[in-house]
C-alpha positions in Angstrom: 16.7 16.5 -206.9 13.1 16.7 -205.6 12.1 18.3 -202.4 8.6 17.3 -200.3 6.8 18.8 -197.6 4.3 21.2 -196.8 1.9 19.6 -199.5 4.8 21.3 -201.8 7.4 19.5 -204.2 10.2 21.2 -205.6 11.6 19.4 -208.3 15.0 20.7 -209.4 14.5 22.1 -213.1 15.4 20.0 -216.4 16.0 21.4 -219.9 12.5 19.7 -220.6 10.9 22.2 -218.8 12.7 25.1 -219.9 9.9 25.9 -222.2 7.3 25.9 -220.1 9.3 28.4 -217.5 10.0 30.7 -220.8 6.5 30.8 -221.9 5.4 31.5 -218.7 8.2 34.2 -218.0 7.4 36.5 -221.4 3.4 37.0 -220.1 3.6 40.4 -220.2 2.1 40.4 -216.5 4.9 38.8 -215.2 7.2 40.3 -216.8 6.0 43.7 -215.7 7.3 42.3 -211.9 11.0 41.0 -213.3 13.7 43.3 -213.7 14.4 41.7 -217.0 11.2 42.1 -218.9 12.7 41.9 -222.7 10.9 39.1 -224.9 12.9 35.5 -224.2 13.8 33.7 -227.2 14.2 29.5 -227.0 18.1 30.6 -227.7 18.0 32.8 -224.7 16.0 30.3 -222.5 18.6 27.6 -223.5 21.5 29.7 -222.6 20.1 30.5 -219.5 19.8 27.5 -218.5 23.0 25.7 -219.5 24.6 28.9 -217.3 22.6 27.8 -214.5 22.7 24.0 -214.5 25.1 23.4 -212.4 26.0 23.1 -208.5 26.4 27.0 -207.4 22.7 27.0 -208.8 19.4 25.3 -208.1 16.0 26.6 -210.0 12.9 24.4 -208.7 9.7 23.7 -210.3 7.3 24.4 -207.3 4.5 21.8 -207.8 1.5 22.0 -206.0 -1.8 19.2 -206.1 0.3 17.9 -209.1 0.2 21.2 -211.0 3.4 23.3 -212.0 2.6 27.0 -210.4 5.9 28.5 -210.4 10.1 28.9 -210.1 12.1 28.8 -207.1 15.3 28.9 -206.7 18.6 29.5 -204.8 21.5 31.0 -207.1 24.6 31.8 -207.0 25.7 30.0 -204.0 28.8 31.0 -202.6 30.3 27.3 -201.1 33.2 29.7 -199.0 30.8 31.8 -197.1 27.3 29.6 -197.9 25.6 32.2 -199.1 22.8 32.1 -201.8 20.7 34.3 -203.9 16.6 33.8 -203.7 13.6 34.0 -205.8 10.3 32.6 -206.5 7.7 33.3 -209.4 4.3 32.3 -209.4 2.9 32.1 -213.0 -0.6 30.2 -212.0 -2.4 33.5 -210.5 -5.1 31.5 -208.6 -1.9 30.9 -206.0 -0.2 34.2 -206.0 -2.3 35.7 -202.8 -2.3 32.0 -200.6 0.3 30.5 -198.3 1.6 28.4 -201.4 4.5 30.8 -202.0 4.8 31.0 -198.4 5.8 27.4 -197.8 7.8 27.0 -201.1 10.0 29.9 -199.6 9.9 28.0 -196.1 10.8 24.4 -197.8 13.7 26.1 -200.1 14.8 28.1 -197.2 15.1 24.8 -194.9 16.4 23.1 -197.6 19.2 25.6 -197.6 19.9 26.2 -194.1 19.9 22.2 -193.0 21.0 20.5 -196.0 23.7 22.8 -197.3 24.3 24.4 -194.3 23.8 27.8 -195.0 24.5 31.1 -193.3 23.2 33.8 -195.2 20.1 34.6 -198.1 19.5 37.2 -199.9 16.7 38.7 -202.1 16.4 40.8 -204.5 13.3 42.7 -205.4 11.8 45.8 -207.1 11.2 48.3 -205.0 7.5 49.0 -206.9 6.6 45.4 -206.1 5.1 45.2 -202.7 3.6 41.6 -203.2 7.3 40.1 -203.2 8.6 42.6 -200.6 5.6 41.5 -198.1 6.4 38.2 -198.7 10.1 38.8 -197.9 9.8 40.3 -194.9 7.3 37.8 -193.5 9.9 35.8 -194.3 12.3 37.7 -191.9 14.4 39.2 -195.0 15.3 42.9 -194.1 15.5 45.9 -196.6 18.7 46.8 -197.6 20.0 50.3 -198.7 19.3 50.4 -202.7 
């Protein structure tokens, strides 16, 4: 599945790419923003993704002037209500402060609400990581209780 607009393609995420997403992920700086910020092994990466390769989950490559920058995804989508799970990761830091995390969010979040019809999103952040909750919020999320 691969997504276009905004100058932005999300391409839905193959086991190809897995270990580009896993280097990427154990940077120590990035991992100091992830609630899971253990070392991933390639057997952890590949069992993470064979639990989330399927329909109630879909992890984008966000791709931007033909470079991979980042994860996106909607997980855990629950068909009965439509309700999903968000969240993006930038790993190229020369887009982490632009609008390029912006419109991924926007085209994943219209992706969501036209094509599968959605009803409800939801985030979830660290509460010492302001980047992500600014960028929530200017996307209309709301802080929860905990």
């Amino acid at each position: 599945m691969i997504v276009r607009k905004y100058g932005i393609t999300l391409e839905r995420l193959r086991e190809k790419d897995t270990e580009l997403v896993r280097k990427h992920r154990n940077d120590p700086w990035l991992a100091s923003h992830m609630e899971y910020r253990e070392h991933i092994s390639p057997d952890m990466q590949k069992e993470w993704f064979a639990s989330i390769d399927n329909f109630n989950n879909f992890y984008f490559l966000i791709i931007y002037e033909g470079k991979k920058i980042g994860l996106i995804n909607s997980s855990d989508i629950k068909w009965e209500e439509i309700s999903s799970k968000g969240g993006i990761f930038i790993w190229d830091r020369e887009y982490i402060e632009t609008y390029i995390p912006v419109l991924a969010s926007l085209l994943l979040l219209e992706t969501n609400f036209t094509v599968f019809r959605a009803k409800h999103s939801y985030i979830k952040t660290l509460k010492d990581n302001p980047r992500a909750i600014k960028l929530n919020k200017s996307l209309g999320y709301k802080i929860m209780p905990g």
